[in-house]
VMD Tcl script that builds the backbone (N, CA, C; Angstrom):
set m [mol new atoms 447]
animate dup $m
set s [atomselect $m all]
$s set {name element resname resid chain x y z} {
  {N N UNK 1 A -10.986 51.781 16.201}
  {CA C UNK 1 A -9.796 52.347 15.603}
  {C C UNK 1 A -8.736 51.262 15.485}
  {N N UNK 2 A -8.695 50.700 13.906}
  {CA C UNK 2 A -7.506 50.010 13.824}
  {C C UNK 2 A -5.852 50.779 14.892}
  {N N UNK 3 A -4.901 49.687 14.966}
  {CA C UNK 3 A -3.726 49.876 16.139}
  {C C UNK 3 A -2.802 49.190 15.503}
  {N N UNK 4 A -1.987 50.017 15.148}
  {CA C UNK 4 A -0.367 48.790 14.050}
  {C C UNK 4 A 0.382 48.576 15.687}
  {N N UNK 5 A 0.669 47.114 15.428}
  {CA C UNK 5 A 1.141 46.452 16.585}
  {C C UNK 5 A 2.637 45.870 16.307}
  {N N UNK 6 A 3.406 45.536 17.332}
  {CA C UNK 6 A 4.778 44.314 17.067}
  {C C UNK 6 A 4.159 43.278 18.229}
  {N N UNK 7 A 4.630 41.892 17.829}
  {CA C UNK 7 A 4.973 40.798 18.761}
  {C C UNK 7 A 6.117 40.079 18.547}
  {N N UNK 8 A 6.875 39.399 19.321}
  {CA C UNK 8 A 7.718 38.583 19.072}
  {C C UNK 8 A 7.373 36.953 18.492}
  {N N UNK 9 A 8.435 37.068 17.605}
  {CA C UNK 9 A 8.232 35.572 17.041}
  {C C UNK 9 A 9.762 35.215 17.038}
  {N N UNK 10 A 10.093 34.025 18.009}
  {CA C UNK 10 A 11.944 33.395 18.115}
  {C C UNK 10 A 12.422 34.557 17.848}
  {N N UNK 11 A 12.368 35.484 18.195}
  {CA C UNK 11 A 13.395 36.548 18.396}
  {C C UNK 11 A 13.306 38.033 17.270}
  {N N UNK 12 A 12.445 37.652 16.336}
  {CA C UNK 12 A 11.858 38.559 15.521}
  {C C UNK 12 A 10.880 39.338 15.836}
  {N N UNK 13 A 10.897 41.057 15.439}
  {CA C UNK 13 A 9.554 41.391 15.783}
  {C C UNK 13 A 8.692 41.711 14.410}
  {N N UNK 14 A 7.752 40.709 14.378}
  {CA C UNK 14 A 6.213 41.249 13.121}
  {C C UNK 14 A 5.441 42.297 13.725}
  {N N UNK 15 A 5.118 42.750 12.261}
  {CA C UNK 15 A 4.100 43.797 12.209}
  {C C UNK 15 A 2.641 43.025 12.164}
  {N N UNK 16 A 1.616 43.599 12.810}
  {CA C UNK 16 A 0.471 43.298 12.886}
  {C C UNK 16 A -0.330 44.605 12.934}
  {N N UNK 17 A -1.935 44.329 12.549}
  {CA C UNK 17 A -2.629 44.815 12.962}
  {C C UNK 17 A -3.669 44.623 13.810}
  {N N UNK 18 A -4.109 45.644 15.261}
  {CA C UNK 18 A -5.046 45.012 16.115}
  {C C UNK 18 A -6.586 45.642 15.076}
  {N N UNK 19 A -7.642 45.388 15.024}
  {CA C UNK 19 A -8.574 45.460 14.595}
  {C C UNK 19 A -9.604 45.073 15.618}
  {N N UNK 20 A -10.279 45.981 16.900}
  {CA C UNK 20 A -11.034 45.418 18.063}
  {C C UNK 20 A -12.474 45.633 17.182}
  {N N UNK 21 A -13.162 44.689 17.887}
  {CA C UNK 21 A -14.316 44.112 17.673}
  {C C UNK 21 A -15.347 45.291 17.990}
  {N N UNK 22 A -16.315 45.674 16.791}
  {CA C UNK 22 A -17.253 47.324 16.504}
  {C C UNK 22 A -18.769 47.080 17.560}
  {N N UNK 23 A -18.782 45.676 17.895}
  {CA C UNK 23 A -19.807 45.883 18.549}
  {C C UNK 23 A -19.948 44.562 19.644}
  {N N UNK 24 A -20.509 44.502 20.563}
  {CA C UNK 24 A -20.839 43.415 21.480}
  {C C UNK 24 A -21.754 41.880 21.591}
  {N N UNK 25 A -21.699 42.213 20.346}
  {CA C UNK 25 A -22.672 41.079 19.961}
  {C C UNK 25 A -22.478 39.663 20.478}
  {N N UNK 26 A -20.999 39.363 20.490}
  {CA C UNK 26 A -20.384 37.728 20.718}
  {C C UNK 26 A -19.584 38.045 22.015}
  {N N UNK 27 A -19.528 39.004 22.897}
  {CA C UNK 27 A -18.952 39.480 24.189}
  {C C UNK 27 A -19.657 38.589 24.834}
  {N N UNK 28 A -18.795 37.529 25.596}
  {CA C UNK 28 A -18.776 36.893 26.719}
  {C C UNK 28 A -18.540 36.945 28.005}
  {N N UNK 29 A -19.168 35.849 29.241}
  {CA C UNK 29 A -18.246 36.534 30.714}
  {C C UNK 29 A -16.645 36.894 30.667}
  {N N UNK 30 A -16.211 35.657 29.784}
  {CA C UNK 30 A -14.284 36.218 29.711}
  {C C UNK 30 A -13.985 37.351 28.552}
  {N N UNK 31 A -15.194 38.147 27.738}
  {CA C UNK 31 A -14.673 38.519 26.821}
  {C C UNK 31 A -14.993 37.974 25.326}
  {N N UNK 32 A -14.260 38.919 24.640}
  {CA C UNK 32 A -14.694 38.774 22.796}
  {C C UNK 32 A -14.056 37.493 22.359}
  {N N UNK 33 A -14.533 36.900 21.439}
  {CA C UNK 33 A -13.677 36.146 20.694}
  {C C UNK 33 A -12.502 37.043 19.812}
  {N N UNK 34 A -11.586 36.551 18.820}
  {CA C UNK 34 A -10.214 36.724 18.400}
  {C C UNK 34 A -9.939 36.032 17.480}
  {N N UNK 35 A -9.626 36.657 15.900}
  {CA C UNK 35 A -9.346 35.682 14.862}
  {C C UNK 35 A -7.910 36.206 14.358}
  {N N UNK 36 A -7.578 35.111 14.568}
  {CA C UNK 36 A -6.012 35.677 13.877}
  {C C UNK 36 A -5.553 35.199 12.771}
  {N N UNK 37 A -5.344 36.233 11.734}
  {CA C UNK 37 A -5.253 36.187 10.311}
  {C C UNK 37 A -3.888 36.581 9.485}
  {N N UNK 38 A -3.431 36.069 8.718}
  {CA C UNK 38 A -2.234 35.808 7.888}
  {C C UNK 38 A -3.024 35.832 6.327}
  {N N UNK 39 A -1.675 36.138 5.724}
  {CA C UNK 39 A -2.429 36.191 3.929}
  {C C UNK 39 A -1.386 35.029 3.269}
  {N N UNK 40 A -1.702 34.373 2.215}
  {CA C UNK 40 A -1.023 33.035 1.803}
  {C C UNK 40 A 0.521 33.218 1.802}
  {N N UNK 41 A 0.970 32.557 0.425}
  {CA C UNK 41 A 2.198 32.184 0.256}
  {C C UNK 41 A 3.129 32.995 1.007}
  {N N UNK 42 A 3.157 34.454 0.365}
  {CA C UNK 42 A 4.183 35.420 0.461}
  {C C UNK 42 A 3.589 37.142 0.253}
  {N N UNK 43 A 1.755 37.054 0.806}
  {CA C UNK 43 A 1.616 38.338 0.490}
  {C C UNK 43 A 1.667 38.853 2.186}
  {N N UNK 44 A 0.966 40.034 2.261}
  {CA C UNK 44 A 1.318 40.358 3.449}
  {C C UNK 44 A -0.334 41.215 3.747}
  {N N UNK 45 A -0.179 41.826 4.751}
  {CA C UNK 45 A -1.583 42.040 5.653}
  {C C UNK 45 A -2.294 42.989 4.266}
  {N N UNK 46 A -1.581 43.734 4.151}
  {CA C UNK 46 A -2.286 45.515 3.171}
  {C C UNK 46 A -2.632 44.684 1.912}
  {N N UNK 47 A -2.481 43.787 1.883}
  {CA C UNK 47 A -2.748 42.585 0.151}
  {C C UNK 47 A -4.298 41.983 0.233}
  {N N UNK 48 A -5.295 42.790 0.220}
  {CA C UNK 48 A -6.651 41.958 0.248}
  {C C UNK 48 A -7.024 41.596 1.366}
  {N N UNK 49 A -6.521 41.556 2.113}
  {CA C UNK 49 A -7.104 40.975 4.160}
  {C C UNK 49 A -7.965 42.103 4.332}
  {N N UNK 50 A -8.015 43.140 4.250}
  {CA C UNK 50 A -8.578 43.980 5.095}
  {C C UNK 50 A -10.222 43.890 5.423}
  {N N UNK 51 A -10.450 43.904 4.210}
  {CA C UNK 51 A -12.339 43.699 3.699}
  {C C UNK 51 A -12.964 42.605 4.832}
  {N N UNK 52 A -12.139 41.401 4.543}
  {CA C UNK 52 A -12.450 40.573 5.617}
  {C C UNK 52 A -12.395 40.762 7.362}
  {N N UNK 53 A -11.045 41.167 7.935}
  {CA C UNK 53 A -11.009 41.270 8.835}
  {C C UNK 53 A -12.329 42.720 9.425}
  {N N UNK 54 A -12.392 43.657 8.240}
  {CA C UNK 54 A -13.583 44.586 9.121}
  {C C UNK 54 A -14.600 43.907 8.635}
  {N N UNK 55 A -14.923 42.936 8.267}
  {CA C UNK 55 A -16.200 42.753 8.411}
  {C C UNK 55 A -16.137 41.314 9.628}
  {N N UNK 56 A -15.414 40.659 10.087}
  {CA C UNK 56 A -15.481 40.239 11.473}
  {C C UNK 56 A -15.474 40.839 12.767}
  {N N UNK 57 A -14.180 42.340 12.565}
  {CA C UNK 57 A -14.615 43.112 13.508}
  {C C UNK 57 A -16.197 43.739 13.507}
  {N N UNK 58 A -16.673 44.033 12.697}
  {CA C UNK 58 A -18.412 44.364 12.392}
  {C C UNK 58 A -19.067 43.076 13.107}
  {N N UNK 59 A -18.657 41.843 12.859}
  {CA C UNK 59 A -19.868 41.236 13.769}
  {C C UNK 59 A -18.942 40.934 14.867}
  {N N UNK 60 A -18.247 41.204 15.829}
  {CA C UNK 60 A -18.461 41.512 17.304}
  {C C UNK 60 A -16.984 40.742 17.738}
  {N N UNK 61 A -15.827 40.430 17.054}
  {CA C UNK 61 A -14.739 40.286 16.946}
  {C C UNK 61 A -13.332 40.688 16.980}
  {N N UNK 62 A -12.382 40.550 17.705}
  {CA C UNK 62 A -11.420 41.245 17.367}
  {C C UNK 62 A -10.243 40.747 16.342}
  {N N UNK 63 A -10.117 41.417 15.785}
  {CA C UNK 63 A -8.886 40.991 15.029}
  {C C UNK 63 A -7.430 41.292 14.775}
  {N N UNK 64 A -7.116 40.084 15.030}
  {CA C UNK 64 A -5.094 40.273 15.121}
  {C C UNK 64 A -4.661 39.891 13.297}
  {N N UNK 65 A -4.042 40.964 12.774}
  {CA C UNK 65 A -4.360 40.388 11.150}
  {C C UNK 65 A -2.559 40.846 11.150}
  {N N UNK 66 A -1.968 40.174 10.873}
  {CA C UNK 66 A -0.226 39.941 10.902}
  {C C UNK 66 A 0.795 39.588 9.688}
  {N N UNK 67 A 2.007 40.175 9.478}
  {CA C UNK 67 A 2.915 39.961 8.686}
  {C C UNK 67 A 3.569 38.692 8.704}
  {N N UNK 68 A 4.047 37.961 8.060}
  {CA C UNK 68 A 5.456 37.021 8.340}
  {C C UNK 68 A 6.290 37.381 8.650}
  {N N UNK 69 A 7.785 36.682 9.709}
  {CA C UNK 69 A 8.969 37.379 9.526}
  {C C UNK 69 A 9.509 37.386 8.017}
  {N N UNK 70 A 9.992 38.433 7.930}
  {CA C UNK 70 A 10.908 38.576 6.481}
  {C C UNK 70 A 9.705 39.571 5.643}
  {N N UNK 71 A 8.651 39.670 5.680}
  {CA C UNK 71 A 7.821 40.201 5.305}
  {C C UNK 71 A 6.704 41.312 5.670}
  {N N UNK 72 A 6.736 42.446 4.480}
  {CA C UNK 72 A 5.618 43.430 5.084}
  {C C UNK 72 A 6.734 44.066 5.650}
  {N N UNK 73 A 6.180 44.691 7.246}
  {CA C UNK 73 A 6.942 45.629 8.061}
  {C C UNK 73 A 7.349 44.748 9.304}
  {N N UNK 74 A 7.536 43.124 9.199}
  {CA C UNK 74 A 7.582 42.771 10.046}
  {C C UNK 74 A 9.597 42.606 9.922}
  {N N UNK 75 A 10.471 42.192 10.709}
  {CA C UNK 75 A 10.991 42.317 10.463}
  {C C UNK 75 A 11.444 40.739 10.650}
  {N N UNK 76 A 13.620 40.421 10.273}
  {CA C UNK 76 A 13.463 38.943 9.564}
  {C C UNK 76 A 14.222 39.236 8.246}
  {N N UNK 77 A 15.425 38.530 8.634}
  {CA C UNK 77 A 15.852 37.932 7.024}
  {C C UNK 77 A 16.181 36.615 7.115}
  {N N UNK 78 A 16.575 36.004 5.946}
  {CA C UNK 78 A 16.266 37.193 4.165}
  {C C UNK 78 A 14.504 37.424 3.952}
  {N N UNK 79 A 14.660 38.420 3.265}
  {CA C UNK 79 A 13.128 38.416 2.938}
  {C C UNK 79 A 12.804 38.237 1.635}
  {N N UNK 80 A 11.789 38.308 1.803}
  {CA C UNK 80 A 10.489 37.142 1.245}
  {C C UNK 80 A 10.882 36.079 0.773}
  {N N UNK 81 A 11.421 35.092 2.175}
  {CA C UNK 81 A 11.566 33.773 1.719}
  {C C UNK 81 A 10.516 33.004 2.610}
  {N N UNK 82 A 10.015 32.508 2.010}
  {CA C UNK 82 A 8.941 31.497 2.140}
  {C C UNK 82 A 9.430 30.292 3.097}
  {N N UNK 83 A 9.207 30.184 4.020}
  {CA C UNK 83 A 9.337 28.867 5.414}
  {C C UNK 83 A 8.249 28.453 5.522}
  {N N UNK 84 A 8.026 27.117 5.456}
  {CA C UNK 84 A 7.201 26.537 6.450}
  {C C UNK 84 A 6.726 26.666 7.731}
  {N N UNK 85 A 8.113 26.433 8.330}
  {CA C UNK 85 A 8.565 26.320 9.729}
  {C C UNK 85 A 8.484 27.478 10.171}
  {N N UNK 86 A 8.639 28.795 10.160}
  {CA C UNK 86 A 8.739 29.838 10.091}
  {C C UNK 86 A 7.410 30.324 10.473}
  {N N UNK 87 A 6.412 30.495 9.363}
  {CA C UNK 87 A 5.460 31.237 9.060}
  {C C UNK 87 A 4.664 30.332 9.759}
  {N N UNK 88 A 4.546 29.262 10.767}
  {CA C UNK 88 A 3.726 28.505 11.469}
  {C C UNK 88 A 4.542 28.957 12.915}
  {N N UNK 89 A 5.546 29.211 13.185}
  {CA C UNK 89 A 5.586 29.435 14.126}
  {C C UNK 89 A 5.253 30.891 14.413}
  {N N UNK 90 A 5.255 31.719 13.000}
  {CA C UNK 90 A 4.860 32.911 13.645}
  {C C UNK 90 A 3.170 33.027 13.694}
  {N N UNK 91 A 2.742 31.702 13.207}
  {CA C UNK 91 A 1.012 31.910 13.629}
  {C C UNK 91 A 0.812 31.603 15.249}
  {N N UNK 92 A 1.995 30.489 15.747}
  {CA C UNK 92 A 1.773 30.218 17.361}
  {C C UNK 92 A 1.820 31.848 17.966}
  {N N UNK 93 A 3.158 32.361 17.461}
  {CA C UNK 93 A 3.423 33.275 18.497}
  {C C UNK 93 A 2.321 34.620 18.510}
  {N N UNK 94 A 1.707 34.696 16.617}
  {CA C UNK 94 A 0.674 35.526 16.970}
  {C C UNK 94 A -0.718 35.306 17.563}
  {N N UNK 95 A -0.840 34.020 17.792}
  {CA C UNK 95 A -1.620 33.598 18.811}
  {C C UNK 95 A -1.445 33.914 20.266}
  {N N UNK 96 A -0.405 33.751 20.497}
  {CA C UNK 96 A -0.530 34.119 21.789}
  {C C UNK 96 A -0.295 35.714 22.094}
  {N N UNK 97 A 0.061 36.798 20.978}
  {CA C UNK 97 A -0.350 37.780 21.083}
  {C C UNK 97 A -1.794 37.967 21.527}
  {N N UNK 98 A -2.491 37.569 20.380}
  {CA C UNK 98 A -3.747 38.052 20.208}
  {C C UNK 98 A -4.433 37.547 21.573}
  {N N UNK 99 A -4.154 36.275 22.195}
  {CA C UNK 99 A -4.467 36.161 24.025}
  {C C UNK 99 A -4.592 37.261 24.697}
  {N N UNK 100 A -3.279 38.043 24.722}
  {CA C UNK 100 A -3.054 39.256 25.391}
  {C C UNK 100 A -3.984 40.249 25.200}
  {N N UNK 101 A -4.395 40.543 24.052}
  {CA C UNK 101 A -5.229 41.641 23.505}
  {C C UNK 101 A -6.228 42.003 24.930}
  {N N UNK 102 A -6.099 43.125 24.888}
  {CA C UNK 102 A -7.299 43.236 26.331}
  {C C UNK 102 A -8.846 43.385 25.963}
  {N N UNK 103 A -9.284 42.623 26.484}
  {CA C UNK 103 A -11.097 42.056 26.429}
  {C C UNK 103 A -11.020 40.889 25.803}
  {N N UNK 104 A -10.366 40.672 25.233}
  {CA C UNK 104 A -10.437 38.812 24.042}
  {C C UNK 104 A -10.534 37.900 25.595}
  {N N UNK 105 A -11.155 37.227 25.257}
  {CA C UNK 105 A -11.397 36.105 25.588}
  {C C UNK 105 A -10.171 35.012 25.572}
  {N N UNK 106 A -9.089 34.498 26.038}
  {CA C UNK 106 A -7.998 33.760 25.606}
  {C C UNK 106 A -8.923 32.541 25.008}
  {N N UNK 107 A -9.944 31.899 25.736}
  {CA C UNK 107 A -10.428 30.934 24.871}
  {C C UNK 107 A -10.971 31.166 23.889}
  {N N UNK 108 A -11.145 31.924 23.023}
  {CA C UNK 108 A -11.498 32.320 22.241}
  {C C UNK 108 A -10.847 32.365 20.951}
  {N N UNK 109 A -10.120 32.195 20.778}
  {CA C UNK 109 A -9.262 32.275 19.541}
  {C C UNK 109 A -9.349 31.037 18.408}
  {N N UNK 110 A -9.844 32.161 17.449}
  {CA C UNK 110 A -9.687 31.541 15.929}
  {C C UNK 110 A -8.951 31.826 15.160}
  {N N UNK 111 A -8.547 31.182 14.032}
  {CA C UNK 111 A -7.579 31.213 13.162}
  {C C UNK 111 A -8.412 31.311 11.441}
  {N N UNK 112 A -7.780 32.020 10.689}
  {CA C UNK 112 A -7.811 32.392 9.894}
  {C C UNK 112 A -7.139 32.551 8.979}
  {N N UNK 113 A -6.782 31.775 7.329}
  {CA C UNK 113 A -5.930 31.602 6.574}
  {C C UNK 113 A -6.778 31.370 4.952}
  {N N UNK 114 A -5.698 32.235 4.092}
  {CA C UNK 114 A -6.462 32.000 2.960}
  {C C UNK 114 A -5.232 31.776 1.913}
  {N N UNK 115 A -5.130 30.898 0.627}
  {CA C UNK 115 A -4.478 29.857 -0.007}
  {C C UNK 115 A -3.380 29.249 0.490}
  {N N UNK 116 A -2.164 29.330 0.809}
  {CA C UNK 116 A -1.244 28.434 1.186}
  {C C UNK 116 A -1.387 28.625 2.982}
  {N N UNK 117 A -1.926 29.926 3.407}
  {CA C UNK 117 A -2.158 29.944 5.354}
  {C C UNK 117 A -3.134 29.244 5.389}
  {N N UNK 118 A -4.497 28.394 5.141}
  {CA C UNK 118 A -5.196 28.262 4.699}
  {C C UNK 118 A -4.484 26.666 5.544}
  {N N UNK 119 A -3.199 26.254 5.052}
  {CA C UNK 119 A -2.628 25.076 5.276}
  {C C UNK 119 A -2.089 24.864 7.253}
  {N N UNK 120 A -1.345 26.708 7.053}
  {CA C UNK 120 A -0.989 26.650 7.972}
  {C C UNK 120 A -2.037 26.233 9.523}
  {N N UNK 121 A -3.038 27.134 9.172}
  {CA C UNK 121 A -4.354 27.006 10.101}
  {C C UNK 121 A -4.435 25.644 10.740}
  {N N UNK 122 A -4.586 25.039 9.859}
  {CA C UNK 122 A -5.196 23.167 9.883}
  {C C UNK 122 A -3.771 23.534 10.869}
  {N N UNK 123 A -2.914 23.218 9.987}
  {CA C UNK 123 A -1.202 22.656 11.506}
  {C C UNK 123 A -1.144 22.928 12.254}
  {N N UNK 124 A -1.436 24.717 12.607}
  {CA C UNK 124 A -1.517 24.985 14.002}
  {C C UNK 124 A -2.376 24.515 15.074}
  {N N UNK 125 A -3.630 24.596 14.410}
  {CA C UNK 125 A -5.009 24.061 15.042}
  {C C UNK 125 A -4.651 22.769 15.506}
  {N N UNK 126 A -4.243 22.166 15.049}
  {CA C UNK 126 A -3.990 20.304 14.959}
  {C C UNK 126 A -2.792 20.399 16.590}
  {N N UNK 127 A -2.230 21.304 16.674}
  {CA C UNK 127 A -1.439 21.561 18.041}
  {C C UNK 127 A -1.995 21.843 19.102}
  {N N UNK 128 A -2.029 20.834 20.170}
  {CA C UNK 128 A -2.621 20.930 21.104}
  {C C UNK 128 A -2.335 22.383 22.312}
  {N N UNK 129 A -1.187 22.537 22.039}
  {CA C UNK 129 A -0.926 23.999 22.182}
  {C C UNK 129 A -1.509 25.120 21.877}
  {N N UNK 130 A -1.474 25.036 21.028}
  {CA C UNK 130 A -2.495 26.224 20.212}
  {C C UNK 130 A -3.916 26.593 20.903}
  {N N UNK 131 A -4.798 25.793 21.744}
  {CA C UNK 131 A -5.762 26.158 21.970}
  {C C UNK 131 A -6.259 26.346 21.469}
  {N N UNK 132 A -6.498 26.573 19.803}
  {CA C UNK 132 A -7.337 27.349 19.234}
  {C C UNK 132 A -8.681 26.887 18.936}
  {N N UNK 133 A -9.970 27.704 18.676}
  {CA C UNK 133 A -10.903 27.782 19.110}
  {C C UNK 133 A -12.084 27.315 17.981}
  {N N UNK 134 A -11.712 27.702 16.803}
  {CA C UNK 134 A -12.178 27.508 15.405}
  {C C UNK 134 A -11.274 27.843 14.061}
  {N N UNK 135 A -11.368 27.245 13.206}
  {CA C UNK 135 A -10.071 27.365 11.945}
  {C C UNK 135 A -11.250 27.674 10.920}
  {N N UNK 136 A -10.618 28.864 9.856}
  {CA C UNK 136 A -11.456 28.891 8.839}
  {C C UNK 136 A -10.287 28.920 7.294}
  {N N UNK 137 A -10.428 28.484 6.162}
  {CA C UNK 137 A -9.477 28.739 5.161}
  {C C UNK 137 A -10.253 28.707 4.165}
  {N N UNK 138 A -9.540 29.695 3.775}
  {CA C UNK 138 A -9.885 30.193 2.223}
  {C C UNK 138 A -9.349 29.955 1.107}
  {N N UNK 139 A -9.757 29.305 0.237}
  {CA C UNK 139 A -8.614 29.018 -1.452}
  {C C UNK 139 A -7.373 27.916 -0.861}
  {N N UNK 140 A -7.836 27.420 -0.278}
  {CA C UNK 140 A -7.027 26.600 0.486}
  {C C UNK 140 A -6.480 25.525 -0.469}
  {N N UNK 141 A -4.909 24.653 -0.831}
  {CA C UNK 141 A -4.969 23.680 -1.328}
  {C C UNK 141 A -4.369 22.972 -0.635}
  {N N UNK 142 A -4.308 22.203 0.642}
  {CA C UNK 142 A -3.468 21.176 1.476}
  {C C UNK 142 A -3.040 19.942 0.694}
  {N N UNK 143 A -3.942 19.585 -0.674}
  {CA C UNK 143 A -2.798 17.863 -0.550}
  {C C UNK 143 A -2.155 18.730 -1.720}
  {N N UNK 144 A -2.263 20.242 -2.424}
  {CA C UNK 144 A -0.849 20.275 -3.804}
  {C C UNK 144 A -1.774 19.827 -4.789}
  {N N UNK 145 A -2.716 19.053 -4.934}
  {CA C UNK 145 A -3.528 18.752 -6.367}
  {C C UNK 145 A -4.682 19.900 -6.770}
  {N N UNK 146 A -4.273 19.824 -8.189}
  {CA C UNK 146 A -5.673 20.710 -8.367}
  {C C UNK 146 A -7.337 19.785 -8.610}
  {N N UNK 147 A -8.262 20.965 -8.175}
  {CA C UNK 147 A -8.988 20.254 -8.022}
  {C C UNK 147 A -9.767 19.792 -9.385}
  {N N UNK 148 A -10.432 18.792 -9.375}
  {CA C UNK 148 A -11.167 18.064 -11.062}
  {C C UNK 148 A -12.117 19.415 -10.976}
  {N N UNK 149 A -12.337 19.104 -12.215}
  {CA C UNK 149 A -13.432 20.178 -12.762}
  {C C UNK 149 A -14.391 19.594 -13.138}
}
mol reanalyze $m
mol bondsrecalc $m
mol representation Tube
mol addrep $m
């Protein structure tokens, strides 16, 4: 049973969704793994994420799938303005939500981003902080060029 969630991000609270993992397949001694997912530029969780995240919860995953501040139901102004700085720190802080989640595995955590989050992933990951566990991106463009055809 999907669970609409808040966490704090610098003083903001986002909307998320918990999405626990449908079966035991990747259950470890500490617990499930944990992918935590964002949608690009400026869309928000209900924008195309969903398909994906149940089909990770289907193979044995939980999933933390989250708003930006300023965006969605998370809350944050002005909204829908697009940060850098911002929307990476709210991938730290929904990271360390998704830690909390009860049964996840804290080592466990992956990240998940598709066209401009896609960027964010790599940055966070690249933080030794972050812990994180595996990065995946989708439609991703990090250097800004399009690609030759």
């Amino acid at each position: 049973m999907n669970r609409r969630v808040t966490f704090p991000s610098h003083g903001v609270a986002c909307g998320a969704t918990h999405l626990p993992a449908r079966c035991d397949a990747l259950t470890g001694p500490a617990g499930r793994p944990a992918v935590v997912m964002a949608h690009g530029f400026g869309g928000t969780r209900d924008s195309g994420l969903t398909g994906y995240a149940e089909g990770f919860a289907d193979a044995g995953m939980d999933v933390f799938l989250f708003d930006y501040q300023g965006f969605g139901d998370s809350g944050g102004t002005p909204r829908q303005d697009v940060s850098v700085r911002r929307q990476r720190q709210d991938y730290h802080a929904a990271v360390a939500a998704a830690r909390h989640l009860p049964g996840v595995d804290p080592d466990r955590i992956a990240l998940w981003g598709t066209s401009y989050a896609g960027g964010h992933v790599v940055a966070v990951a690249a933080c030794r902080s972050a812990r994180v566990f595996r990065t995946t991106t989708w439609r991703c463009s990090t250097t800004g060029r399009t690609p030759s055809r």
